[in-house]
N, C-alpha and C positions, 0 to 999 in steps of 0.2 A: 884641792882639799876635798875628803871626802863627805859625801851628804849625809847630813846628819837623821834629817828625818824626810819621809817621803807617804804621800799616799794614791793606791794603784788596784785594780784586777789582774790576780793570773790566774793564769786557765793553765793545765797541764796535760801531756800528751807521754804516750808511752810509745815508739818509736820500733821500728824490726830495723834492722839491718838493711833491707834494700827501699824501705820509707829513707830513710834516713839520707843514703846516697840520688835519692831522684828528688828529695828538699832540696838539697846543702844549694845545690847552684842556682836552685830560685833563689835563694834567702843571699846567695853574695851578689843576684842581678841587682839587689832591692837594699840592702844594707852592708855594713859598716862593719869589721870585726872592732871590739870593743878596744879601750887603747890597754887593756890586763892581757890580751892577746897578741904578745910580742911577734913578730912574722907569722900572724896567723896561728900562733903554738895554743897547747890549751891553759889552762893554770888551775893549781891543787887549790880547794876552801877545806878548812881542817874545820869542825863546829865539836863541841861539846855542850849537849844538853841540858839545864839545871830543871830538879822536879823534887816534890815531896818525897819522903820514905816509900809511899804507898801510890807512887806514881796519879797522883790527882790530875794532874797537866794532860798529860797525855791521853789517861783516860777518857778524862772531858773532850777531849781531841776529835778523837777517835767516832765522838757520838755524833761530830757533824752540828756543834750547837748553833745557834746565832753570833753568840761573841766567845771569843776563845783566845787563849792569849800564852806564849814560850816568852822563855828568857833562853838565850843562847852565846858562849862565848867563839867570838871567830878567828882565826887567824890567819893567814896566805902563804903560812910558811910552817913544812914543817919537817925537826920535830923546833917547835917555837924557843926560841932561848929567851930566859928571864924576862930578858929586857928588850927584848920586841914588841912592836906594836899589835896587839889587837884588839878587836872591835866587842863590846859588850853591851847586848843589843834587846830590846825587848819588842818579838812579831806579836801583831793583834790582827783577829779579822773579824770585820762585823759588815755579817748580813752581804757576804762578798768582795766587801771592799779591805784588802789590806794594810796598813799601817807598820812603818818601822821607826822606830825611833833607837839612834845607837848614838855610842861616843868612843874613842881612842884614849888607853891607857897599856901600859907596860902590862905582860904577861902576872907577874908579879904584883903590883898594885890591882889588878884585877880577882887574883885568886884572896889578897888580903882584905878588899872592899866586902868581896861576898860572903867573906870567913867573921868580920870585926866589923864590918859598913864603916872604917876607916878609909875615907874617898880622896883621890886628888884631886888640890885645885884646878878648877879651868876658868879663865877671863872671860872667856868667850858667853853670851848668853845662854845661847841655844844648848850649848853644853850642860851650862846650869840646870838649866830644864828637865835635859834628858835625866841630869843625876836626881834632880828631884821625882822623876816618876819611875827611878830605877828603885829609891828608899822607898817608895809608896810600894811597889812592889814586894820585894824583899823584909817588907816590914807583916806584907799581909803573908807571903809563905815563909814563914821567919822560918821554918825546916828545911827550905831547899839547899839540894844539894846535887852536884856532878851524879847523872843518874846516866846520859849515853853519849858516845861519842861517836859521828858519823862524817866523813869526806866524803870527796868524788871532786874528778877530773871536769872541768869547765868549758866549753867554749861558750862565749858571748857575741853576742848583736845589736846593733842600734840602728834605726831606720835613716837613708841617707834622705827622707823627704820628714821626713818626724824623728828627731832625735828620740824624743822621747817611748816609740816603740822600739819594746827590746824584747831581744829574745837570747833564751841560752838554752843549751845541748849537755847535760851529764852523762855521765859514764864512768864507770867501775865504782858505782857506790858502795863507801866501805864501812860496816859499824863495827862497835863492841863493846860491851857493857861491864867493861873491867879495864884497869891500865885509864881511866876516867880521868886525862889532863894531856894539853894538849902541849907539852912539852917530849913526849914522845910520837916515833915513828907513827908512820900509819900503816896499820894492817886490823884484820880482823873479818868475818861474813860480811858476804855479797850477798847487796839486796835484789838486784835487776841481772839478765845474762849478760855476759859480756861484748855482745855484740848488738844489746839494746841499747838507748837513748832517751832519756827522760826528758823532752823538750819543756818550756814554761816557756809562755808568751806573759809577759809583762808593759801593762799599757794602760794609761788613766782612761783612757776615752773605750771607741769601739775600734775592732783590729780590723787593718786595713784589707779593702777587697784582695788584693792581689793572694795574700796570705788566706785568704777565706777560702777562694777558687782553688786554691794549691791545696789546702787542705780537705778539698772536697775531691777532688780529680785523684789525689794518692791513697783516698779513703783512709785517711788519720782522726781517730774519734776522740773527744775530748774524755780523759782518764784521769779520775781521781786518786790522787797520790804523795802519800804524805813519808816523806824519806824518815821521820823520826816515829811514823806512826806504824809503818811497817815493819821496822825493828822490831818495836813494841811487839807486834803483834805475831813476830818470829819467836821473842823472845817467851811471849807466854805460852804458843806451843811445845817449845822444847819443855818447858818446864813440866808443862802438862803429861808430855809424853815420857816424861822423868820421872813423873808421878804414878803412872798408866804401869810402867816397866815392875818400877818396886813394887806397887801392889799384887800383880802378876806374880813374882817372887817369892813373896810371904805366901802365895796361894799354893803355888808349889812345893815350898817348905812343909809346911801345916797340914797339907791334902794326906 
């Protein structure tokens, strides 16, 4: 059964190509591929991000505040048909520490909840829960809506002496701010090269020496990075530069 709600530190890393290859066999001395990691393979997370008209969420984001808080729908398959499971999830971070609280409903039932807050039953409590802090939510940006969509390829880890350290490796992160449902393909801009690595160490406590040494001897620096924030922030230079061009234009025109 998936976990409902969880809370954690991750730290993020942005990886070269040959960091990547002189990690990988520390990290399989010392852990676990996840059990999402069928014979070691990687596995797709499809996410579509909900925000204001005027992107309020993300901007706040962006600023690095104390507490800061997404709504995201996720899926493990795609392009997600109707009646597939996915995860509809609200991340919070405060003061470092982060928070997830999600629940499981049909593709379907999710896009009609966020469109009507017409919710399905669940017995279970914890579920209750989460739907009640998903209407708290949804009730304060009552204008959100599908504003970005972003994947990327996975591998995972969990510590064979602490389950509970984990760690995962991205790559080919993909967005795009149009086609906003995750019932289609995935394609659209690359946020990282494709021969980088977005690592995120995920752990309640402090990360274990072994991984400290290892990260100190490959000289990998801890790198701020936010997959939905860098869209953002791709997305407002193109526009900008969009803006830059036509002006430029009328100057020529008019001159």
């Amino acid at each position: 059964m998936a976990i409902s709600t969880f809370q954690r530190r991750e730290v993020k890393f942005l990886l070269s190509k040959e960091q990547f290859d002189l990690l990988l066999p520390i990290v399989h001395e010392h852990m676990n591929p996840d059990k999402f990691c069928v014979d070691g393979k990687e596995y797709g997370i499809y996410n579509l991000y909900y925000d204001t008209p005027d992107n309020y969420l993300i901007r706040q984001s962006i600023q690095k505040p104390y507490f800061k808080e997404k709504l995201r729908l996720r899926s493990y398959y795609s392009p997600a048909d109707p009646y597939a499971s996915v995860f509809l999830e609200i991340k919070r971070k405060i003061g470092g520490i982060v928070t997830k609280r999600r629940v499981a409903m049909t593709l379907v039932d999710a896009e009609t909840y966020i469109q009507t807050r017409v919710k399905p039953y669940y017995e279970r409590f914890i579920d209750q829960q989460v739907m009640k802090e998903l209407d708290v939510f949804l009730n304060f940006y009552d204008s959100i809506q599908p504003r970005q969509y972003i994947s990327y390829q996975r591998a995972a880890f969990f510590g064979k002496d602490d389950p509970e350290f984990r760690l995962t490796f991205d790559r080919d992160i993909t967005e795009r701010r149009y086609d906003l449902t995750l019932s289609k393909p995935s394609y659209g801009g690359k946020i990282i090269l494709p021969d980088q690595r977005l690592m995120e160490i995920k752990v309640p406590g402090s990360i274990p020496l072994w991984m400290s040494q290892a990260l100190s001897e490959l000289e990998i620096r801890r790198h701020s990075f936010s997959k939905y924030g860098n869209a953002y922030k791709n997305f407002v230079r193109e526009q900008t530069q969009q803006t830059t061009k036509k002006q430029d234009e009328r100057k020529i025109i008019y001159a």
